[in-house]
Structure formats: C-alpha cells, structure tokens
N, C-alpha and C positions, 0 to 999 in steps of 0.2 A: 553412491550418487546415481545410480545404474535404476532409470526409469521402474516401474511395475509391470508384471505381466499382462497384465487389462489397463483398457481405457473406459471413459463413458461416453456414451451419448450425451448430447447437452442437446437435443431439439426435441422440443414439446415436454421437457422435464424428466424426460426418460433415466432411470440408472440404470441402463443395461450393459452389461459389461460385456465385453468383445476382447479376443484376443490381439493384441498389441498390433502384429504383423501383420494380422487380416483386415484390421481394424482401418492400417494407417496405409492398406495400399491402394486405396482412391483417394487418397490425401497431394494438394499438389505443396503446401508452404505448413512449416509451422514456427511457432514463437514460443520463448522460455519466458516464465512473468518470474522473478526471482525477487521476496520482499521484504522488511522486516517492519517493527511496529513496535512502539513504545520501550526505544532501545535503553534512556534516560541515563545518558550517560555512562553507560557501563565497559569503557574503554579496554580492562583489564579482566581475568578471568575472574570469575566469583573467588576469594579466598578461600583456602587448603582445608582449611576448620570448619567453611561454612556447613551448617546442618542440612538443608536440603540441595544446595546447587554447589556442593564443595570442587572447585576448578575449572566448573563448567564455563562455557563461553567465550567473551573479549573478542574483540575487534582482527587480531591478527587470523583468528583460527574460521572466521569468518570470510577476511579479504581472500585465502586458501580456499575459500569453497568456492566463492565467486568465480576465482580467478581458472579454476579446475571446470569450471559447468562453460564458461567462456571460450576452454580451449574445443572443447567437445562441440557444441554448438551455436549456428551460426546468426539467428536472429534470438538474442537476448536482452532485457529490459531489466533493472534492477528499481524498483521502488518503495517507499518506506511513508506509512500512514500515519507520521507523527508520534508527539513527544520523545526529539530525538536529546532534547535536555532536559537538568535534575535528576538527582539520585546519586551520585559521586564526588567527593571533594573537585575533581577536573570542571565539570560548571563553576565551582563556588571562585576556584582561580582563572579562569581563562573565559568565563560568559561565554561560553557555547564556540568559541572558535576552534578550537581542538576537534569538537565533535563533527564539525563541518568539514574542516583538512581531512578529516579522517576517509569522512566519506567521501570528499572528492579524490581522494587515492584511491577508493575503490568502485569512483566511475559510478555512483549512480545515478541514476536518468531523472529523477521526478522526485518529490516531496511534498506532502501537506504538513499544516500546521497542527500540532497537538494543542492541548489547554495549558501547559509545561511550557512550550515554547515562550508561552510569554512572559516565563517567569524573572527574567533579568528586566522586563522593559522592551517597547519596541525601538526606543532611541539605541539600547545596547544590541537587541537583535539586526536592527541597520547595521548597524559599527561591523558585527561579522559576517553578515552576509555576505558579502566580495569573497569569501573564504569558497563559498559555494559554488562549486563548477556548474551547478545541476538548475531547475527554477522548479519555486517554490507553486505547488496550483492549490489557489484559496477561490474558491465560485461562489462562494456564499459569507465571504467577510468583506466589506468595502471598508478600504483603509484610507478613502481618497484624500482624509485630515488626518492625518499619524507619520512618525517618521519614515515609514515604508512603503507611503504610495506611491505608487509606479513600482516597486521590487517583486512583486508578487503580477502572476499570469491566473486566468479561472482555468486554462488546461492549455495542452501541449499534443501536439498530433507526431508521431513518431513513424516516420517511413525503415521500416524493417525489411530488407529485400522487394517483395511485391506488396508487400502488406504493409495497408496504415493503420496505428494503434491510438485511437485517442486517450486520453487518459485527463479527467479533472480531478478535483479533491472540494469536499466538505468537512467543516468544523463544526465542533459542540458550540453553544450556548455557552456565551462567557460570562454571563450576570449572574451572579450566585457562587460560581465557582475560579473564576477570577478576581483578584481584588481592582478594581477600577482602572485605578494608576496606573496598573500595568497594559492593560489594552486601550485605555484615550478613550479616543472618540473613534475607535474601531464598531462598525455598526454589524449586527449579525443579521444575518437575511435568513429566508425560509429555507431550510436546508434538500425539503421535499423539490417546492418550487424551483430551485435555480439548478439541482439535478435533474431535471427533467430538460428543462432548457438546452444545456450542456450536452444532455446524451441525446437529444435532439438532432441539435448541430453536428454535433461528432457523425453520429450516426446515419442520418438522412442528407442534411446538406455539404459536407465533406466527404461523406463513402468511408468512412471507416471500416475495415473487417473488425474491429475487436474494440470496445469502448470498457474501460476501467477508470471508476471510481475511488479514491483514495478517500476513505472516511474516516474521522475523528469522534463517531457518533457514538462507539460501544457498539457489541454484538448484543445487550439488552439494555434497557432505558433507567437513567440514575436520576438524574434530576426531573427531568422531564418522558414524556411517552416515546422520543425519538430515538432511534437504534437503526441499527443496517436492516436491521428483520423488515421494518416498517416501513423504511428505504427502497427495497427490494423491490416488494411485495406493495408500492403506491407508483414506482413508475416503470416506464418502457425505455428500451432501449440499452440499458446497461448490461454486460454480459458479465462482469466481474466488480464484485465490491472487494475490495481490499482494507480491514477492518484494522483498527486499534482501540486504544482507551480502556478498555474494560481488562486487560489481561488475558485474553481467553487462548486457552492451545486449542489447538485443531488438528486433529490425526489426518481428516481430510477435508475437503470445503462442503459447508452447508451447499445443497440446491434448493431453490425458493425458486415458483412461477412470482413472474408480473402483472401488472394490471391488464396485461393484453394474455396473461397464461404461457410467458415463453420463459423460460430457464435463465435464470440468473443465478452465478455463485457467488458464496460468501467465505473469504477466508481471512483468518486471521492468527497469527506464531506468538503469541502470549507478552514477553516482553522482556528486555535485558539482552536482547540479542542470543538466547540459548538454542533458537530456533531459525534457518532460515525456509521462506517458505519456498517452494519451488511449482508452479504449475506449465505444465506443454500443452496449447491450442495447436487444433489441428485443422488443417481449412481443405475444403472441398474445393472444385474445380472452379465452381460461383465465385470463390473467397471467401464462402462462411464458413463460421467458424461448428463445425457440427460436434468434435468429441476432445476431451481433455483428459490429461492423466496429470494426478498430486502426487508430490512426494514432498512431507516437510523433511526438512534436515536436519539433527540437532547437531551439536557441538559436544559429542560423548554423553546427551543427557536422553533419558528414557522418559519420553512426553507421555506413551500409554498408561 
C-alpha cells in the first residue's frame, strides 16, 4: 500500500515525474481519493473454482484496505462511481440493502447512481436508502416525480483539513438501456451541460482546491458518443473524473487537457470490487492542487 517512488505533475498536462520527496517538499496539504466502481454486488470473494478471478476480492479484504490507508493518512475520501447492485444472488434477496450496510461500515463519503441501480425499482431503491450513511450525487437526473425526489444531492463539498473537495456525479442515458418502469418519470439531463455547471460552482464560486466528478458514462461510448473521454476533454474546471460502466482496469489514470488545455484525470478499477483505486493530490502553498501519485490496489489479483 506504500505510495510510488514518483509523482506527476498535473499543470499544463505535464507527465513529468519527480522524485517523491523533492516532489512533495513545497507541498503544504494533501488528500487520499480512495474509489471503486461497478462493484454489482459482489459481497463475497470470487469462488475457489472461478477461472479467471478464482478468491479474488469481496467486501471484507476491501473494508482492511480502507481501514489500513485511513490509519496511515489523514485527509481521506472514499467514493464509488455506481452500479453498486446486481450480479449476486444478495440483490435478488435483500434489494440492494445489504450492499449499502456494507458500505456504510466502511464509511464511504459519496456515491452516484449506475444504470444497475435501478434495477429493483426506484420505489425499492427509496425503501433502502436510509441504509446509506453516505449521499447519493445525481447532477444530471432530475427525479423531482419518482419516489426519490429529495434523496439524492447534484454534489457535496468536503472540508478535509484546509482543503475543500467538491465532488458531483453523472449518469448514463437510461432510454434504451433501462426498462422504463424502472426509472418513471426520471428525466436525464445533458450530461456535458450540467458538469460544467457543477464544476463551475464547485470551483469558481465555492473555492474548491480539488473538484471530482463521479461518472456513470464509460471510459468509451455504448450506446451513444458520450464517455468520460468526451467529458474531459468538453469542459473546465474538473481535476478528476472517477469512471465506471464500461469495466475498464486502469494500471494508472488517463491524463486528458480541457476545453481551456488544463489537465484533468481519468480513473477507473474495472469492477466486482478486485480493485481499489487509490490516488494522493498534492497542493501548493496557493491550495492547487499541482502533482498526483496512483496506486490501484488489487485484492491478490494481477490487473497488468
């Protein structure tokens, strides 16, 4: 669990890597973004027999990493970019409340909604939400007719020592790949447009040091042209995309310029919880956030 010997730069898109200790000693704060992503229920380790992920994983060997990265340092953030249900008999008996207890024992800070989540119904997704220590950031789904209006926030500002972390969430496009019933009259909004908005806010008129986006969009485009890539690389302001949907491992996080040319990362830990991600911002004396170091984590499983 023991950092890399280099960090990067993150201003003007730079990867120039610096030694750790030289790196980080005009640094005055930093923050741990600890994440995971379309974990879909996977509460228990992959079974003994499985062919490619045989024991790998599950919830407890997980709560141990968290719990280990927490004792070590001191401003930590743990978030998860959706579809935290389906995939395991435990949805098919419990409707996602198990999965939420879970997490709220291991303290996470934030959550968005996957296209999975809505796969009980939002009347049954109400029913366990109270389970959820944590709040859910939807920016781009207005649920003001469903049974979850008011349960959901578009983002959350986190005071971490000196440092404020905002943090929204975006959703896929649920026509085509939801069945109706299950989302109502849940309305999808422009996923570009109302991250911009967001990282606006966060950024400019709150002062945030660090704005993270929680996306449900894929790191490439399924249904439609929309993806984090596209995300990225259409607005300002966001320093970190935090990805799911599409599966993808990540040894370390994409860097993409913005519409304005400044460095935005993209990370994303694949799914089933085999991975957790870890990244450490580092802030200058201003509070920006100028250089980063990743390390994913697996759970005994070789992502390379």
């Amino acid at each position: 669990m023991k950092r890399g010997e280099f960090i990067r730069l993150m201003a003007c898109g730079s990867a120039t890597l610096l030694p750790l200790t030289s790196a980080m000693s005009g640094d005055t704060e930093s923050v741990t973004i600890l994440h995971t992503n379309d974990t879909h229920s996977r509460i228990d380790p992959f079974p003994a027999g499985h062919k490619k992920y045989p024991d790998k994983g599950g919830v407890s060997r997980r709560k141990a990493l968290v719990d280990a990265i927490r004792a070590e340092e001191e401003n930590v953030l743990l978030l998860d970019a959706g579809d935290i249900f389906q995939g395991t008999p435990y949805f098919n008996l419990y409707g996602g409340e198990l999965e939420l207890k879970l997490m709220s024992s291991m303290q996470y800070d934030a959550a968005t909604m996957g296209n999975h989540d809505f796969d009980a119904g939002l009347e049954q997704f109400s029913r366990v939400l109270p389970n959820a220590d944590f709040p859910f950031l939807c920016a781009n789904y207005d649920f003001s007719n469903t049974p979850i209006a008011g349960k959901t926030k578009p983002y959350h500002v986190f005071q971490k020592g000196g440092l404020k972390i905002g943090v929204f969430g975006v959703g896929i496009e649920l026509n085509g790949l939801v069945p109706s019933a299950l989302y109502g009259d849940t309305v999808y909004q422009n996923p570009i447009e109302k991250a911009q908005y967001y990282a606006t806010l966060l950024k400019e008129d709150l002062k945030c040091n660090l704005v993270i986006c929680l996306s449900h969009l894929g790191y490439f485009p399924r249904l439609n042209d929309m993806c984090d890539k596209v995300l990225a690389e259409q607005t300002s302001g966001i320093d970190l995309i935090i990805g799911g949907h599409t599966h993808t491992f990540f040894t370390e996080p994409e860097m993409r310029k913005n519409k304005l040319g400044k460095s935005v990362l993209i990370n994303q830990v694949g799914f089933a919880g085999l991975v957790l991600g870890r990244i450490d911002f580092f802030f200058d004396k201003k509070g920006q956030a100028d250089r980063w170091a990743a390390n994913p984590i697996s759970t005994h499983y070789d992502i390379t």
